[in-house]
Every structure is written in structure tokens, then in C-alpha cells.
C-alpha positions in Angstrom: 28.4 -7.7 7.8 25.4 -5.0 7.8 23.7 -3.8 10.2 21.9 -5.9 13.2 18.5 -5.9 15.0 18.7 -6.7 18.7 16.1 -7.5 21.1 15.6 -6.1 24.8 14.9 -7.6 27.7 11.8 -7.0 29.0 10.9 -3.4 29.8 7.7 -2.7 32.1 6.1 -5.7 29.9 7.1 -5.0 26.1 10.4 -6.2 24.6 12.1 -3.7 21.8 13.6 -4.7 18.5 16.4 -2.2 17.3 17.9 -2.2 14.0 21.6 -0.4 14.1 21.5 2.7 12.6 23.3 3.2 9.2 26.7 4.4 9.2 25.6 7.7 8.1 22.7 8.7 10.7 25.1 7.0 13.3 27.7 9.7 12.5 25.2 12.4 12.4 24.1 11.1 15.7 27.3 10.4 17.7 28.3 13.9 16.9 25.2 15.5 18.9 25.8 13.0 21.2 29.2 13.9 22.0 28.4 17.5 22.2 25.8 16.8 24.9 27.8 13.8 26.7 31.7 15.1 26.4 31.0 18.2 28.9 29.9 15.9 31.3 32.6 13.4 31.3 35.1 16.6 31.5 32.8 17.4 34.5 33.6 14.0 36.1 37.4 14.3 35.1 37.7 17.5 36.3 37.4 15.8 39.6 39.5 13.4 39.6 42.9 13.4 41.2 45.2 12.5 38.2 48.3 12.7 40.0 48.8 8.9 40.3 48.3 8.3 36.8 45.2 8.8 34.7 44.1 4.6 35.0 44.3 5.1 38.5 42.2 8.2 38.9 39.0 6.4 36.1 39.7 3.6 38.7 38.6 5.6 41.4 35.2 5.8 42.7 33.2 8.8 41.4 30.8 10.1 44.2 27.8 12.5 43.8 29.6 15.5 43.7 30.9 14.5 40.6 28.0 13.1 39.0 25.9 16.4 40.2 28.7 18.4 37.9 28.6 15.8 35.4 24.3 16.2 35.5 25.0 20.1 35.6 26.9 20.2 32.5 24.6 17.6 30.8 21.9 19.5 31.4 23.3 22.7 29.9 24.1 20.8 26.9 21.0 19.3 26.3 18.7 20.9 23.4 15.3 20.2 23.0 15.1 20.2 19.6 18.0 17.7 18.8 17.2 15.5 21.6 13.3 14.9 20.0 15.6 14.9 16.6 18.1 11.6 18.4 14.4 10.4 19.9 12.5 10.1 16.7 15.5 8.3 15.0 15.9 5.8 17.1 11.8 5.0 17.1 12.5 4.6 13.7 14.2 1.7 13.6 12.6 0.1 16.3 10.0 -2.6 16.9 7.3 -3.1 19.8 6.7 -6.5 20.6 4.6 -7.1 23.7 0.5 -7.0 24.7 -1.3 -5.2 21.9 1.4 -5.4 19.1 1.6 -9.3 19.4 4.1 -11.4 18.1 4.6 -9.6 14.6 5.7 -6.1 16.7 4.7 -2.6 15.7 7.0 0.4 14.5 7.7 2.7 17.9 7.4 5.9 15.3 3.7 4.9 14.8 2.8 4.3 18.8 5.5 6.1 20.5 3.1 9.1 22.1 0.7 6.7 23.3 2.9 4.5 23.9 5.0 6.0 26.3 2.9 8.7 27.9 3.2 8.6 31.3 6.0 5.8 31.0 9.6 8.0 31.0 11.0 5.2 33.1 10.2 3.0 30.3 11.4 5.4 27.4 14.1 6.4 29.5 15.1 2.4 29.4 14.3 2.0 25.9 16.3 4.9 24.5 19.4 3.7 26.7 18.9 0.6 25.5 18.8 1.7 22.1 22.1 3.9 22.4 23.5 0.7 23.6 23.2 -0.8 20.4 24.3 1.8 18.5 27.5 3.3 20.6 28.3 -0.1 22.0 31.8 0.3 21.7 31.6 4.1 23.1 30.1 3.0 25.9 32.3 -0.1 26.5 35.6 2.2 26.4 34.3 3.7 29.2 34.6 1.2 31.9 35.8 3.6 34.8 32.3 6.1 34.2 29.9 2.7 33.9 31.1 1.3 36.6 31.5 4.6 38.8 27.7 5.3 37.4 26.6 2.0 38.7 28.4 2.1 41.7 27.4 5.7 42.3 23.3 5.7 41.9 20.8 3.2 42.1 18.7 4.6 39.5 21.4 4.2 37.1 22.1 0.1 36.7 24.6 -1.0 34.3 23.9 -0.8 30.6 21.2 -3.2 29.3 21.5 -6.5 27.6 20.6 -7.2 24.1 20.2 -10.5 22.5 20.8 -10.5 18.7 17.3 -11.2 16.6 17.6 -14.0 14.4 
């Protein structure tokens, strides 16, 4: 099958093209990625009742205390270094389409700086965006946390949608 280029929607005026990461940089990736992410889910479970059964207790509602853990322990895994390092791949396989790249796009790695300075609502978009693509199926095996996410915060809607380039 090989691996797919989806488009965003719109984000503050540009759409983004993503290519899927090979299977190699997407290992490489989903392991820093679970070393900063896994704390945090065990934050959130560590709150949970599990005495009625552990589908009942991801079915429950998770409320800020638990996603103030869950940020705590995120934030004390995060590293600089090898979130610029999951930053820069992603740019790399992506494409800006919008005013001032036209219809043909531009590479993200090129404009990214400029791009995006002064815009980490929009980066923050595009790089969730572009995890979606890439850790779809880690993300969609964890129905109970989007949905508690969604239903918890405001600022945190439910994952974007991608249409498939053609």
C-alpha cells in the first residue's frame, strides 16, 4: 500500500499536506512519543475508580484534576531537544498550501520559522494534525481519553480531519 499524503482542513488560512512517515522514523518516533505521552495517561488512570471494571472507569468522565496530573506529568516528560527533533520530522514531510505558497505548496522545513512565528495556535494544530496521520490508530484506541479530552477543555476539540490527497 505505501505510505499516504493527507490534506488538513483549513488552519488560520493555509491547508497542510502530510506524507506518513516511513515505518522506520515512525518507530523511532512513537517511542519518544510514548515516553512523553504514557506518564500522562498513567496520570489520568491513576484517577480513575477501577473498581467497576476497567471499561467502565475509561467510560467515565475525566475532570481537571485529572487532566492537571495528566499536564503535570506531560510536562515533566517533555525534552526540548527531542520535541524540536519530532517537530522538524514532521515539517519534513509536509506541504504548505495556502496565500504565498499557491496551489503547487511549499515544504514546511523551508518556511517553518517564518511561518509559524507568532502562530503556536496554528503549529500547535498542524503538529496534532500531523500526529493524527501518523498514530491514527494510537489515537483511535483511545476513545475513553479523546473523548474525556474533548469533553473536559474547550481548547482541546476532537482530533482533526484529514482528507486523503489524490
Amino acid at each position: 500500500m505505501g505510505r499516504q499524503a493527507f490534506k488538513s482542513n483549513p488552519i488560520d488560512g493555509f491547508t497542510y499536506e502530510v506524507m506518513q512517515l516511513s515505518a522506520g522514523a515512525g518507530l523511532r518516533m512513537a517511542s519518544e512519543l510514548a515516553k512523553m505521552v504514557v506518564p500522562s495517561i498513567g496520570a489520568v488512570a491513576g484517577s480513575l475508580d477501577f473498581s467497576k471494571g476497567i471499561a467502565k472507569a475509561f467510560g467515565s468522565k475525566i475532570d481537571g484534576a485529572m487532566l492537571e496530573h495528566a499536564a503535570a506529568a506531560l510536562a515533566a516528560n517533555l525534552d526540548s531537544p527531542k520535541v524540536q527533533a519530532i517537530v522538524s520530522e514532521l515539517a519534513n514531510t509536509t506541504n504548505i498550501f495556502g496565500p504565498g505558497f499557491g496551489d503547487a505548496g511549499a515544504p514546511l522545513r523551508v518556511h517553518f520559522d517564518d511561518h509559524f512565528a507568532a502562530r503556536y495556535g496554528a503549529l500547535v494544530q498542524w503538529l496534532w494534525f500531523a500526529l493524527k496521520v501518523n498514530f491514527a490508530s494510537f489515537f483511535d484506541g483511545l476513545p475513553a481519553l479523546k473523548t474525556g479530552l474533548a469533553s473536559a477543555s474547550p481548547v482541546l476539540p476532537g482530533l482533526p480531519s484529514a482528507s486523503r490527497s489524490t
